[in-house]
C-alpha positions in Angstrom: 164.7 134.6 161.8 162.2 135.1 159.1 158.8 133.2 159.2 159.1 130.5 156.8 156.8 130.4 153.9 153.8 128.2 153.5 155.6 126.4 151.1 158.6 125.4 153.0 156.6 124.1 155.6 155.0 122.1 153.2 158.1 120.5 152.5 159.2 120.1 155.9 155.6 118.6 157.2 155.7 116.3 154.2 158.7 115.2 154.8 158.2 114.3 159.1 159.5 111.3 160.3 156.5 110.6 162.6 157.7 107.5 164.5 161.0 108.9 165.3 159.2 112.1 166.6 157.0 110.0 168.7 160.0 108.2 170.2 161.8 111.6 171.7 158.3 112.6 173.1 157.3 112.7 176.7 153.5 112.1 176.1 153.2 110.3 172.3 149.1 111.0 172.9 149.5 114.6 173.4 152.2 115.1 170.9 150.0 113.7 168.3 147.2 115.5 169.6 148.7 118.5 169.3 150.7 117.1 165.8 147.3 116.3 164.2 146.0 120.0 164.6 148.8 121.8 163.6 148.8 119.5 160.6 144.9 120.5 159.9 145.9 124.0 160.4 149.0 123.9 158.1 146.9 121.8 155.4 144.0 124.5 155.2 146.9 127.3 155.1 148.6 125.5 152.4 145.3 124.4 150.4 144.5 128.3 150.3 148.2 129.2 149.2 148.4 126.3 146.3 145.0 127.4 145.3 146.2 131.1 144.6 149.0 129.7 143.4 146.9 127.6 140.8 144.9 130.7 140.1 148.0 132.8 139.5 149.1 130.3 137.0 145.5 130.1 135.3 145.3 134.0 135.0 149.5 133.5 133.4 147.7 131.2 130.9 145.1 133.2 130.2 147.7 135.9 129.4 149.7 133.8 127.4 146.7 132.3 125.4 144.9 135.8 124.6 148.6 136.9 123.4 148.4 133.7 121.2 145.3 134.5 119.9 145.8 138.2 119.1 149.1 137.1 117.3 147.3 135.3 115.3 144.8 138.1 114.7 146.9 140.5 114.0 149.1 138.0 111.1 145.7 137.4 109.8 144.6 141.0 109.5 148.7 141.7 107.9 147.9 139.1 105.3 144.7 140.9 104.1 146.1 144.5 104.4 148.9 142.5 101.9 146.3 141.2 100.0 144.5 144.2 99.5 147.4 146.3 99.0 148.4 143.9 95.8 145.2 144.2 94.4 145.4 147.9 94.2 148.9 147.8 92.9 147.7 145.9 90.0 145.2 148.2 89.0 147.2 151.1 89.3 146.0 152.6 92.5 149.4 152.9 94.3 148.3 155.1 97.1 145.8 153.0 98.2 147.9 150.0 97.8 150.8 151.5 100.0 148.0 152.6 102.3 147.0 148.9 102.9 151.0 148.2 103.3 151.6 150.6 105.6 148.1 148.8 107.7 150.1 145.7 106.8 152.9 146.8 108.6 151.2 148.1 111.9 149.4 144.9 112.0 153.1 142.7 111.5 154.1 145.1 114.3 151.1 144.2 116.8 151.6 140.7 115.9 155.5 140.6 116.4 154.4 142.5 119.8 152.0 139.8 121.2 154.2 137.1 120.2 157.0 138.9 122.2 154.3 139.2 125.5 153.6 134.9 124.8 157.3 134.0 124.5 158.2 136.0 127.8 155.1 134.9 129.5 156.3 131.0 128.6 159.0 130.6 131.0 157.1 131.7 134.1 154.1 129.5 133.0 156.5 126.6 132.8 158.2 127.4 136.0 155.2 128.6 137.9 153.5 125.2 136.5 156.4 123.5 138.2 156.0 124.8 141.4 152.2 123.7 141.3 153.3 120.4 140.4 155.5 120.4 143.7 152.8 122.3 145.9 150.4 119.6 144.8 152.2 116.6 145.5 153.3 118.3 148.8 149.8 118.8 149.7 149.0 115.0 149.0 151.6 114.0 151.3 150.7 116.2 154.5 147.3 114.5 153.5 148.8 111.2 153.6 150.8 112.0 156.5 148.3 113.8 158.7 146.1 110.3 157.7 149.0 108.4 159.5 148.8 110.7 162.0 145.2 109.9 162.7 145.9 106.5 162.3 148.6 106.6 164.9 146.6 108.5 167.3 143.4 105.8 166.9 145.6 103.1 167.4 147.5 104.7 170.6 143.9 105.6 172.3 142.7 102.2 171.5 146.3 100.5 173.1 145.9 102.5 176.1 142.1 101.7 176.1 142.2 98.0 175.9 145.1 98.0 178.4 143.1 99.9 181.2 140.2 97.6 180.2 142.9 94.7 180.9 144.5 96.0 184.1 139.9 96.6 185.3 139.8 92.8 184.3 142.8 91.9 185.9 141.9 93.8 189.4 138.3 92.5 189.1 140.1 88.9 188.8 142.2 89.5 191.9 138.4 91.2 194.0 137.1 87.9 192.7 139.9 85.6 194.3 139.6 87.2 197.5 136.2 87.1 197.5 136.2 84.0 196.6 133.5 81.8 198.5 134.9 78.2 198.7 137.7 80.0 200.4 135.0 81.6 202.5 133.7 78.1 203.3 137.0 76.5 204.1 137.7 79.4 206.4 134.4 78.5 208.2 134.8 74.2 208.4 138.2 75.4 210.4 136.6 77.9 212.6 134.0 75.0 212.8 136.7 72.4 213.6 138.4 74.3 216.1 135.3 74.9 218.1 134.7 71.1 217.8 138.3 70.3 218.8 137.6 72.8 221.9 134.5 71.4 223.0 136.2 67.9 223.2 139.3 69.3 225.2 136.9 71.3 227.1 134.9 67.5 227.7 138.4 66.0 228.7 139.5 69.1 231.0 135.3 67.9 232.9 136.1 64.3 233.3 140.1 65.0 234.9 138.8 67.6 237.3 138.7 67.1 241.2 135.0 67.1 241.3 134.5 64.2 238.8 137.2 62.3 240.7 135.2 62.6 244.1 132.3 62.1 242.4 133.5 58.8 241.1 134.3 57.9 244.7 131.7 58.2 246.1 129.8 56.0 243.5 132.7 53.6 244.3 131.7 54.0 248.4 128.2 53.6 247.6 128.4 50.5 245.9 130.6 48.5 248.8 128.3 49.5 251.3 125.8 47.7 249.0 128.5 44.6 248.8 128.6 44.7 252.7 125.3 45.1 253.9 124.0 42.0 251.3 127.2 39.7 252.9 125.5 40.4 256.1 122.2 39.9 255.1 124.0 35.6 254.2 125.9 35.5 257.4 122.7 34.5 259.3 122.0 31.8 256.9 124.8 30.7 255.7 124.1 27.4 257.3 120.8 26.8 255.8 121.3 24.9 252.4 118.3 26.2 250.9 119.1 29.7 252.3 122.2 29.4 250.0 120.4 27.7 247.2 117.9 30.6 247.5 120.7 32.8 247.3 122.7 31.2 244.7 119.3 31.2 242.5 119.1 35.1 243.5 122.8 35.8 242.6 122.6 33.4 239.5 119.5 35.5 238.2 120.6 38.8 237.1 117.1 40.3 236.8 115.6 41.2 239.9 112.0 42.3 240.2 109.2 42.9 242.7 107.8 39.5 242.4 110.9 38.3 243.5 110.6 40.5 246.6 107.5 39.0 247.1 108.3 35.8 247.6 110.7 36.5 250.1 
């Protein structure tokens, strides 16, 4: 397949539908990556080829004007070769008055053959002047297209951007809930809780153990030995009225000190 011109790729670039080639492509970033330089590329090739092609059609003018102009020359330069040749007439000269025909003539004929070179040059100014026209306008679109292109891209990178920077703000929220210290310190009031609750059951596992039992017994023997040896302590005196007074005042008294014993 022949390479296609520089031309019909301007046509085909300016013409790219850029959002459906970014829905049928893999990585949209990369594709307009890659879109965006060939764009540049194909915008300096066709910016060199429309300029020639602008010169071309300068130099075409240039042609076609200078043939204009030496038209013109050359009618001016038949009109006085006429001029002259009808003054010589009417004095009599006629050699030197069909001399300045004859230079009438060859300057008619130069003037007929410049006009010819303009009128054939016209059409391929006109349609050359066409194409610029076209080449132009193409080359404003890839401009306009390879700005959307740019615009696309900026606004893709800064999509993804502002959605990694929401997924960094979203994983920092979920560190931060973790982490989180009034769940730290409600963690530590249980922990604190169950040691309390332990140290209580461990309290209530003491006082039902065999050792507190006996222990408690024997506090129990200790004191009815005290009950029997003060009954027999009365026994002796029981019939002594102020033995028993003296004891009822003892028992009645709950506070017993040494004075007491001294009395005694």
């Amino acid at each position: 397949m022949a390479k296609q011109s520089i031309f019909g790729r301007i046509a085909q670039l300016a013409k790219a539908n850029i959002n459906a080639l970014l829905d049928q492509a893999e990585d949209p970033q990369k594709m307009l990556d890659q879109m965006v330089r060939d764009y540049k590329e194909n915008i300096t090739e066709a910016e060199s080829a429309v300029a020639q092609t602008i010169g071309n059609l300068r130099m075409l003018e240039d042609d076609y004007n200078e043939d204009v102009r030496t038209a013109q020359e050359w009618g001016g330069k038949a009109l006085a070769a006429s001029r002259k040749a009808d003054e010589y007439r009417a004095s009599g000269n006629v050699d030197d008055a069909q001399k300045f025909d004859n230079l009438a003539k060859v300057a008619l004929q130069r003037q007929m053959s410049s006009e010819s070179q303009a009128k054939a040059a016209a059409p391929n100014i006109a349609a050359q002047t066409d194409v610029v026209d076209k080449l132009k306008t193409g080359l404003t679109q890839m401009q306009g297209k390879l700005t959307e292109l740019s615009s696309k891209r900026n606004e893709l990178i800064a999509r993804a951007k502002t959605a990694e920077a929401q997924t960094q703000v979203h994983d920092a929220l979920k560190s931060i809930d973790i982490m989180d210290p009034t769940s730290e310190v409600s963690r530590f009031e249980d922990k604190i809780r169950r040691e309390e609750a332990k140290v209580r059951g461990m309290n209530e596992l003491a006082a039902s153990s065999l050792d507190s039992q006996f222990n408690s017994l024997e506090d129990l023997g200790e004191q009815t030995e005290i009950e029997a040896r003060l009954a027999a302590l009365k026994a002796p005196a029981a019939a002594a009225p102020a033995a028993i007074t003296a004891s009822e005042d003892a028992t009645s008294d709950d506070t017993v000190n040494e004075e007491d014993f001294d009395k005694l």
